[in-house]
Each structure stands twice: as structure tokens, then as C-alpha cells.
C-alpha positions in Angstrom: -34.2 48.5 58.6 -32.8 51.1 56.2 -30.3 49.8 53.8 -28.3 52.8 52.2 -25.1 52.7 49.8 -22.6 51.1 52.6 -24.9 48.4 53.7 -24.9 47.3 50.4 -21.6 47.3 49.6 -20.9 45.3 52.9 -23.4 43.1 51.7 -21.8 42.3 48.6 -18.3 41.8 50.0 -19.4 39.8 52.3 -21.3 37.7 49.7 -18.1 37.3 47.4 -15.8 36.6 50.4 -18.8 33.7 51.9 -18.7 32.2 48.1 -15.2 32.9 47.8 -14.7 30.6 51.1 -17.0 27.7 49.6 -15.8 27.5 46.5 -12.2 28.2 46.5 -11.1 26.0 44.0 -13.9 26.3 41.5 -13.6 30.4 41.4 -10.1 30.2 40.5 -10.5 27.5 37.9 -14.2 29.4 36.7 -12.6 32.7 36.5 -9.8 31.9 34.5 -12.7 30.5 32.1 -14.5 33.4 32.0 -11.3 35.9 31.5 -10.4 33.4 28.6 -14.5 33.6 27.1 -14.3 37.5 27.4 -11.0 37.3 25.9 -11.8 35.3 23.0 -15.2 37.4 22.4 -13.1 40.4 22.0 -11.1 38.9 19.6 -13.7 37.4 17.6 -14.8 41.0 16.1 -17.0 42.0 19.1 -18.3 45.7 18.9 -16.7 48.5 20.4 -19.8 49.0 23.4 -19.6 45.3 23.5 -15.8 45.1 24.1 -15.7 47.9 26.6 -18.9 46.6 28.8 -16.9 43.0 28.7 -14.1 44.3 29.6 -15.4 46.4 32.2 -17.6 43.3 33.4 -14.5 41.1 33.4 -12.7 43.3 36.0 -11.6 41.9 39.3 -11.2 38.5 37.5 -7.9 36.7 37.0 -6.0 37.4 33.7 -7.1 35.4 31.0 -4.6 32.6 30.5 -3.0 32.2 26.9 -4.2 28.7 25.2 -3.7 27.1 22.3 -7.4 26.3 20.0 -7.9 24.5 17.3 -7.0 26.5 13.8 -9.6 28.3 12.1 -10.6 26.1 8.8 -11.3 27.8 5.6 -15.2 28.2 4.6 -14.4 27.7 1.4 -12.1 24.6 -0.1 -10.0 25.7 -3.0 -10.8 23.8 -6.2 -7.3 21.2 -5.5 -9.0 20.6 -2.2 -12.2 19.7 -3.5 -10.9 17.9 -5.9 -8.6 15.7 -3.3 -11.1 14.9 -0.9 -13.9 13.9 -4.7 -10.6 11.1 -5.0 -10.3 10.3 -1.5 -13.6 9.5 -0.9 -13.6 7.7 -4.4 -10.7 5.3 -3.4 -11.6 4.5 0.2 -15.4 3.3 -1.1 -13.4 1.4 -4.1 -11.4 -0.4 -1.6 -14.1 -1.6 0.4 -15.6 -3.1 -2.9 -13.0 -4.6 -3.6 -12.7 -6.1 0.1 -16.2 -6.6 0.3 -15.8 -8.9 -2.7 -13.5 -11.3 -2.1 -15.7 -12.2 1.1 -18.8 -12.5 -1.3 -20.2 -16.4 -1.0 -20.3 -16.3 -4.9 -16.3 -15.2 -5.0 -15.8 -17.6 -7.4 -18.7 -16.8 -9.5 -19.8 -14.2 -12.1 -15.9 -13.9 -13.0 -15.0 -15.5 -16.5 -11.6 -15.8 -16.0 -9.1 -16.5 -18.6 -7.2 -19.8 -18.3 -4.6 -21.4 -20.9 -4.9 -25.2 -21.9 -1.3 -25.1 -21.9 0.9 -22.8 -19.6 4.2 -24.8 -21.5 3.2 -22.7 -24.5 1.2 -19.6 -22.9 -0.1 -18.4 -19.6 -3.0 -16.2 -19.7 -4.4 -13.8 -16.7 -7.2 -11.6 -17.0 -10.8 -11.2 -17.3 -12.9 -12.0 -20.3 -15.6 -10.2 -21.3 -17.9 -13.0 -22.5 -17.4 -16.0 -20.8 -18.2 -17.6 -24.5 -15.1 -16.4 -25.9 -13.0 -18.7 -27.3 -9.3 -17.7 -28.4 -6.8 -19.9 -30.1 -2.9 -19.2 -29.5 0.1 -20.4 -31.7 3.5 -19.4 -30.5 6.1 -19.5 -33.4 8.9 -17.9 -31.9 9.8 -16.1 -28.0 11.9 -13.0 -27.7 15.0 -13.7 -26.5 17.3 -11.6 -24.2 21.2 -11.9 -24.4 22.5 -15.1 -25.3 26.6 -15.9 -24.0 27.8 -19.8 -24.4 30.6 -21.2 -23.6 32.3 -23.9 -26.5 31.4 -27.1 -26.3 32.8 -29.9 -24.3 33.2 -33.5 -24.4 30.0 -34.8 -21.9 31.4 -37.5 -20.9 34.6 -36.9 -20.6 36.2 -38.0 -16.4 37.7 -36.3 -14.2 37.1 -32.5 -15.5 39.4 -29.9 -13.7 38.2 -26.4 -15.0 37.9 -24.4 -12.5 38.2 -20.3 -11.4 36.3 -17.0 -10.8 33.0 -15.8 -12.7 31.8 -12.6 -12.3 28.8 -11.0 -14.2 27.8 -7.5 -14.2 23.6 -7.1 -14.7 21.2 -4.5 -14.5 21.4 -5.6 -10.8 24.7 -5.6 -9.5 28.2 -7.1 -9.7 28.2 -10.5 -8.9 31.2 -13.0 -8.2 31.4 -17.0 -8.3 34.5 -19.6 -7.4 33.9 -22.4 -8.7 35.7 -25.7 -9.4 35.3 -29.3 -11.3 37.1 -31.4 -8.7 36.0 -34.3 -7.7 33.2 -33.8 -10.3 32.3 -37.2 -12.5 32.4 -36.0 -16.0 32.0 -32.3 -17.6 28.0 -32.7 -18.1 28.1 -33.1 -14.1 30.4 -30.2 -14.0 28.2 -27.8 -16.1 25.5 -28.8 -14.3 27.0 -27.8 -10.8 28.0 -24.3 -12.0 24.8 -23.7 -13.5 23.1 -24.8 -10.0 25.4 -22.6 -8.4 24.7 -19.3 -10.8 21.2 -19.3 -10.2 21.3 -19.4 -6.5 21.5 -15.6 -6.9 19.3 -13.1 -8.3 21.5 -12.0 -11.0 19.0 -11.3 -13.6 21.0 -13.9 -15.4 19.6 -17.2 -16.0 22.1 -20.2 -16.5 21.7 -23.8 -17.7 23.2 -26.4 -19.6 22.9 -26.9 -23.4 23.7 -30.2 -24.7 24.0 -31.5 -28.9 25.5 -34.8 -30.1 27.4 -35.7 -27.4 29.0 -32.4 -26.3 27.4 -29.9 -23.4 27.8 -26.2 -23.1 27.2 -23.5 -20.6 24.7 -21.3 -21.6 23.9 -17.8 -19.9 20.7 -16.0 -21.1 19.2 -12.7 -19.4 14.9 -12.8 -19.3 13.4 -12.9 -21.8 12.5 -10.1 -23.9 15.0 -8.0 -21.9 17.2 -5.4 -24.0 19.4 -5.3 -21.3 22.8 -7.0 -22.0 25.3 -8.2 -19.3 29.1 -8.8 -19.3 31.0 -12.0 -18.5 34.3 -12.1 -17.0 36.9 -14.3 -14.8 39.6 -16.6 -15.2 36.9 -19.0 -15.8 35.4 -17.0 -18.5 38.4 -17.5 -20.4 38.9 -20.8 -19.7 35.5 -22.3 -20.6 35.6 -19.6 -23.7 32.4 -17.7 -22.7 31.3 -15.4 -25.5 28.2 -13.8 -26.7 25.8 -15.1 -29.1 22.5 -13.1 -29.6 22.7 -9.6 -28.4 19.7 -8.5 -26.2 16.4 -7.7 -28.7 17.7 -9.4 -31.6 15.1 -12.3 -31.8 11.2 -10.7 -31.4 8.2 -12.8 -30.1 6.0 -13.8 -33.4 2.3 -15.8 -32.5 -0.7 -15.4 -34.1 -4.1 -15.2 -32.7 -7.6 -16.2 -33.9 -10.8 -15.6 -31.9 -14.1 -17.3 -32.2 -12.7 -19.3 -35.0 -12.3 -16.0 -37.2 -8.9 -15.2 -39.3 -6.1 -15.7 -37.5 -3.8 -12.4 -36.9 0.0 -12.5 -36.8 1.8 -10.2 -34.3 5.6 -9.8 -33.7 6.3 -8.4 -29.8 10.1 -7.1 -28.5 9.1 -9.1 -25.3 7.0 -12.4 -24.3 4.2 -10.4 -22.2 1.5 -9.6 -24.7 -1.9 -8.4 -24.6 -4.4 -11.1 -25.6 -7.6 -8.8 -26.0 -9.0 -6.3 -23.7 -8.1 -6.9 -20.0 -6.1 -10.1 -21.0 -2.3 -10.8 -20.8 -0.4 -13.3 -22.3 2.7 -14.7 -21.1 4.3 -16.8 -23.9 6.2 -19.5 -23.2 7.0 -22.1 -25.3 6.7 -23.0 -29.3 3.0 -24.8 -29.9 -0.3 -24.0 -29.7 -3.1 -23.5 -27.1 -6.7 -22.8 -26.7 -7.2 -19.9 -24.0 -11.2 -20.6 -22.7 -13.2 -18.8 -19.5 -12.2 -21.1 -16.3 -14.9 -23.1 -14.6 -12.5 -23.0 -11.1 -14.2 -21.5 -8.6 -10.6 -20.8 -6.7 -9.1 -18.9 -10.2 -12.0 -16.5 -9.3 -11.3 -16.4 -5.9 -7.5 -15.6 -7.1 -9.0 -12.8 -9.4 -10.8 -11.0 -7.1 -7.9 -11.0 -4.8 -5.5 -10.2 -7.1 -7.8 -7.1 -8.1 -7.8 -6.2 -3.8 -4.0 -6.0 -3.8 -4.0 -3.7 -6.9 -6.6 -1.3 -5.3 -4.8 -1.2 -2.0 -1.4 -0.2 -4.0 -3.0 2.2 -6.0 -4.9 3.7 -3.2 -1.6 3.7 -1.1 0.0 4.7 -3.7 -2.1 7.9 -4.4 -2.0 9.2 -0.8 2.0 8.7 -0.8 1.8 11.6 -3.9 -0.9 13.9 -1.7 -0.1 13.0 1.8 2.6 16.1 2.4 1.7 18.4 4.9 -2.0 16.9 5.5 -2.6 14.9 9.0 -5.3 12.6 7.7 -3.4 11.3 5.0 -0.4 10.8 7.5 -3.2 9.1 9.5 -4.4 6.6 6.9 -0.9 5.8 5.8 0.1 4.6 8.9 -3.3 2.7 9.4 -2.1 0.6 5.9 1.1 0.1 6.8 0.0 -2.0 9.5 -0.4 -5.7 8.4 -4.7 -7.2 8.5 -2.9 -10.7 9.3 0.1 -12.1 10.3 3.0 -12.6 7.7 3.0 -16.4 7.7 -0.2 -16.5 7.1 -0.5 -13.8 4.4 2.2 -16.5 2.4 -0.6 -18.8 2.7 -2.7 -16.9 0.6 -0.2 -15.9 -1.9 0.5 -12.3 -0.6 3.9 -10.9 0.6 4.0 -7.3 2.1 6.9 -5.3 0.7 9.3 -2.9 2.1 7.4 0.2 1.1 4.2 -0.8 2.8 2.3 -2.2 -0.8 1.3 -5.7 -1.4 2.9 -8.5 -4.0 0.4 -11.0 -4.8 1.7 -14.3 -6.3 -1.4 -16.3 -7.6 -0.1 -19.9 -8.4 1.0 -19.7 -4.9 -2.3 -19.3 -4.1 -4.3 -21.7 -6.0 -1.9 -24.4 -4.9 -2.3 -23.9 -1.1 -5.9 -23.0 -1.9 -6.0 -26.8 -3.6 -4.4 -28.3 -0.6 -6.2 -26.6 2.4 -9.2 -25.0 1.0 -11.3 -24.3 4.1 -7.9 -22.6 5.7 -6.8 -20.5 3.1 -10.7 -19.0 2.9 -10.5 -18.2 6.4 -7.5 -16.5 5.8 -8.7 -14.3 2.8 -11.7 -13.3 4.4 -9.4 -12.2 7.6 -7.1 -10.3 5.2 -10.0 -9.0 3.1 -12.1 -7.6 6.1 -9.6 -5.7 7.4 -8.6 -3.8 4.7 -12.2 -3.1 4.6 -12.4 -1.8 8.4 -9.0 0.0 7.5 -11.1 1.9 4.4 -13.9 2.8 6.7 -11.7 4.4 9.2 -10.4 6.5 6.6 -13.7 7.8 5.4 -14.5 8.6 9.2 -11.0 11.1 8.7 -12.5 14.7 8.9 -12.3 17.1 5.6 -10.4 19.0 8.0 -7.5 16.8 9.0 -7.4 15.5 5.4 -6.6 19.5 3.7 -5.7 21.2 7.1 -1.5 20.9 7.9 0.5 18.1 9.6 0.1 20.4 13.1 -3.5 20.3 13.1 -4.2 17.5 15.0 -1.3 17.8 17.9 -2.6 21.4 18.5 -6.5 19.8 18.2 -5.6 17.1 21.0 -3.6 20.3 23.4 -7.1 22.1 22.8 -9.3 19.2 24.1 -6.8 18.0 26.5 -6.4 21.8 28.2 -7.9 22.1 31.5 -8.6 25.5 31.3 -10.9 25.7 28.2 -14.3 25.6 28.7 -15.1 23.9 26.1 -12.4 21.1 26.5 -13.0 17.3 27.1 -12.4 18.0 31.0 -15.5 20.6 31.0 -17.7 17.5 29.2 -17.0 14.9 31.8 -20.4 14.3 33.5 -20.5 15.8 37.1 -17.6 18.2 36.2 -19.5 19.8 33.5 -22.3 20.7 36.2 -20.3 21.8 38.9 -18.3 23.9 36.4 -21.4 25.9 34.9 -23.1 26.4 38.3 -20.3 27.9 39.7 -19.6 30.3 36.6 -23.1 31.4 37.0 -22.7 32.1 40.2 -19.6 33.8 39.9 -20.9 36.3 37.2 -23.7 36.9 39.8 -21.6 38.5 42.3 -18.6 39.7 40.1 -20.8 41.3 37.4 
């Protein structure tokens, strides 16, 4: 049988309209990937024969349909870049030491931790460097903050009626009391009750009762080592005759300090925080000595290491809060650290409180004195807390450089990319069967349309 020009083009129709009729659905979808392919080759920088034999081969297909891909990353990070993802990198591996140690089985060993004889005179915190050090602490005078009194008053003295408004005004706020001696036994009962009733608040003002030789006074005293300086007013201000007595920063912390049984050396300090040696704070307290030694307590180590976890994990937060604008894996991370490892009651447990701005307080007698009481409970809980901040850190260093330079938008226009049906290359196209049925059909499609 001769086959001339016609026959073959009969032929050919009749093969597109035969495949056509079989698969239907898969041309449509398969030509629409193919207009899109040529489409995208064109624009990639194809040459000029190239171009024109594509687009010649992609007539009688569907126009390509417009998409949205993934933006084109930079091949080379600019020297800020580089340097962000160095620190990156560097804090999430920091954090997971830190996590990793507090879950250690020697958590309480290796650590020579600093720990007063006396916390009446001084409190110390801190690691030492030699657990052989020795240091010996006298505390001859505190700083003081401001110092307002009222006059003195008879202490025994029945059936006291003073009585009327207080108001202070602190570094953190205005503040206003009623208060009133009624049915109060004597004035040293009276005192007493006001002075209950002024600390109830956060005022930054710390009240309490002075008494000498029979007589008791109100005394009002900011914290200590504060130059800060408050004002006292009311009806009851005036009656009690509330006045100042030290401004704020008059009186300066003086101790001395000898170490290893060397020459003692006298320092003066504008507050009652000092710095013992390297890596070692002092909190003064109290007039008298103490001896500040390494601690043998397993738990204070315990306390140490986690006290050095909540530091990391604000400073790493902390960090990304300064380089997170406009960069989707930082938003990423941030939001994975804002979400609590354990619940809140149980983080109290432990001695850790999560604040408003997504960082960690860490309050470590609160610790040691659950720890004392329910040792085995308050482990669990630390190594629960511990472990996932360290599963938090790991899924930040899986973020891609990418998302962690690359703009907010680059993920949302990522997920449209994978999530498109028409994109060959999309996370429909991958899906087992479909990816088969998808690529036989193309090829047969470019056998009778090319």
C-alpha cells in the first residue's frame, strides 16, 4: 500500500485525536506543563535557535499558565550574611550544650560552685576556677538607698488613732495607701500594720518598723545601693512627720577581701552587688564576716548549669530579636522559643518563670528548695525542660541558609510553588503513581505534538 503526504497526515490526526480520547484529562494537565517548561527555558537565557525551535515545537499546545516559583537565591552571601548565619550556627550548637548539660548524670559534678558560709552577711553565685580557692569576706558597711523616718512614738502607748492617706512616688509609679490605727492595741502594733500594708505592693520602697528605748518609728528605705530617691506625701505624711534622712548614694558599701589567706584588700562599692573574683558575684548583706568555699552540693551544680541554660536561651533569643527583620527562618525560630518545653506549673517547680517577652527568669533558691524536698520530681522536670530546648536548637539548625537571609515572603511563595498543581516539579508531580502517569503521558504527548 502506498502511503503518500495525505495518508500521513490522516494518520497523525487520527493518532492525536485516538490519544486525545484516552487521555483527556492528562493532555490538558501535561500540556499546560510542557507550555510552562518551554516557557521557563526561554526565560532562563536559552539561545536564539533554541528559543525559536521551542517555540515552534510548543505550538498547538495550551498557553503556558503564569505561576508563582520559588525566588532565585544569591550565589554569593554578602559578607553581613555570612557573618549572621557563622553566629547562628554558633548559638543554636551553644544551646544544645548547654541543654545537653543539665541532662548530663554528672550535673552536679565538675562545677566548683561558689557558696557563702553565711548568706546573713553575703551571698555568693558563680563559678570558681579552682575548686581549692578559699576566700574570706568581711562586710563593714552596706550601701544604702534613700532613707525617710517618721518621729518617734511612744510603743506602748493604747489606743493610737493616726490615721490618713500615703502616697509615694518611685521609679515605678504613683502609689496610694488609706490607712488607719483604730481598733489597733498600741502604736508599735500600728506601725507594724502600715508597714505590712506598704509592702504588699511593688513600690520599690521597702518599709519597716524601727524601734530605740522604748519608742518605734516608721522607716521607708528604697534598695539598696539605689540612687534613686522617692517622695512621701499624704495627710498621713504629715501627721506621722515623715521626712528624709540619708539621701540615695550617700552611704557606699566598704568590705575587704582576702584570698588564700593572702593580704586582705579593702574596696568601697556605690551598691551591695560586687564582684568577688572572676565569674563570682557577691551580694552583701549584712555587717560580719564569712568564708566563701567551692560547694560539695550536688543540687547547687545542678542550679548552675541551669541557671547558665536560661542565660543562653535569652541571649540566643535575644540575638535573633536584633536580626530577625525581614528573614523567615529567624521569624521561624522565634516562634518555635516562644512556645513553652513544659507546662508553667511545673516550670515553678524548677525555679523558672517565662516572661512576657518570650525570655526566661530563673530563681535558684526556689530551686534548691523544691529540689531538697522532691528531688527525683524536680530532675524529671529539668531534664523535660532541658531536652526540649535542645530539640528546639536542632530544629533551628535544620532552617535552610536560604530562609535564614532570604525575605519574610520567601517561604509563603515556597509553599504556593510546591503546593501548585500545575508545576511539574511540585509536590503533586512527586506523589508516587501520579508522578508515573504524569511523565508517560508527557512523553507521549511530545510524540505526537512535536
Amino acid at each position: 500500500m502506498q502511503v503518500n503526504a495525505a495518508n500521513l497526515y490522516l494518520l497523525d490526526r487520527a493518532g492525536q485525536s485516538k490519544t486525545n480520547g484516552i487521555f483527556t484529562g492528562y493532555a490538558r494537565a501535561n500540556n499546560q506543563r510542557l507550555a510552562q517548561l518551554f516557557d521557563r527555558t526561554l526565560n532562563s537565557g536559552t539561545s536564539p535557535v533554541q528559543g525559536s525551535q521551542a517555540v515552534q515545537n510548543a505550538q498547538g499546545l495550551n498557553p503556558p499558565m503564569v505561576t508563582t516559583i520559588s525566588p532565585t537565591r544569591p550565589k554569593v552571601l554578602t559578607f553581613e550574611d555570612s557573618a549572621f548565619l557563622k553566629n547562628y550556627r554558633n548559638n543554636m550548637l551553644d544551646l544544645q550544650t548547654a541543654a545537653a548539660r543539665v541532662r548530663s548524670s554528672e550535673a552536679g559534678e565538675g562545677i566548683p560552685v561558689a557558696m557563702s558560709a553565711d548568706p546573713t552577711v553575703a551571698e555568693a553565685r558563680g563559678r570558681m576556677e579552682n575548686a581549692s580557692d578559699q576566700y574570706e569576706v568581711t562586710v563593714e558597711q552596706l550601701a544604702s538607698g534613700q532613707v525617710s523616718q517618721s518621729e518617734p512614738l511612744s510603743a506602748q502607748d493604747p489606743l493610737p488613732t493616726a490615721s490618713g492617706s500615703l502616697r509615694l512616688e518611685t521609679g515605678k509609679g504613683k502609689f496610694s495607701f488609706f490607712m488607719s490605727g483604730a481598733g489597733m492595741e498600741d502604736n508599735r502594733e500600728m506601725l507594724e500594720n502600715f508597714a505590712v500594708k506598704l509592702n504588699s505592693q511593688d513600690t520599690g520602697v521597702t518599709a519597716s518598723v524601727v524601734e530605740r528605748e522604748g519608742t518605734v518609728s516608721l522607716r521607708l528605705e528604697n534598695s539598696a545601693g539605689e540612687k534613686g530617691s522617692f517622695v512621701v506625701s499624704g495627710t498621713l505624711q504629715k501627721r506621722l512627720n515623715i521626712q528624709e534622712t540619708q539621701a540615695a548614694g550617700e552611704q557606699e558599701a566598704v568590705y575587704t577581701i582576702k584570698k588564700n589567706g593572702g593580704e586582705a584588700e579593702r574596696h568601697t562599692s556605690e551598691k551591695n552587688t560586687v564582684e568577688l573574683d572572676k565569674g563570682i558575684s557577691l551580694k552583701l548583706k549584712g555587717e560580719g564576716s564569712t568564708k566563701v568555699t567551692a560547694a560539695s552540693d550536688i543540687l547547687e551544680g545542678v542550679a548552675e548549669k541551669l541557671s547558665l541554660l536560661v542565660e543562653k536561651f535569652n541571649s540566643t533569643r535575644d540575638f535573633l530579636s536584633r536580626n530577625g527583620e525581614n528573614r523567615q527562618g529567624v521569624q521561624n525560630q522565634l516562634r518555635r522559643m516562644s512556645n513553652q518545653t513544659v507546662p508553667e506549673k511545673s516550670m515553678s517547680l524548677i525555679g523558672v518563670t517565662a516572661q512576657k517577652d518570650g525570655s526566661y527568669s530563673f530563681d535558684r533558691e526556689a530551686f534548691l528548695s523544691q529540689a531538697r524536698r522532691t528531688p527525683d520530681l524536680v530532675s524529671s522536670i529539668a531534664e523535660d525542660f532541658s531536652k526540649g530546648i535542645q530539640n528546639i536548637a536542632q530544629r533551628g539548625m535544620r532552617e535552610s541558609s536560604g530562609s535564614l537571609v532570604g525575605p519574610v515572603e520567601y517561604g509563603r511563595r515556597m509553599t504556593e510553588t510546591q503546593q501548585n498543581p500545575v508545576n511539574v516539579l511540585s509536590t503533586y508531580s512527586k506523589n508516587g503513581v501520579h508522578n508515573l502517569m504524569n511523565f508517560y503521558a508527557a512523553g507521549v504527548l511530545m510524540n505526537l505534538n512535536v
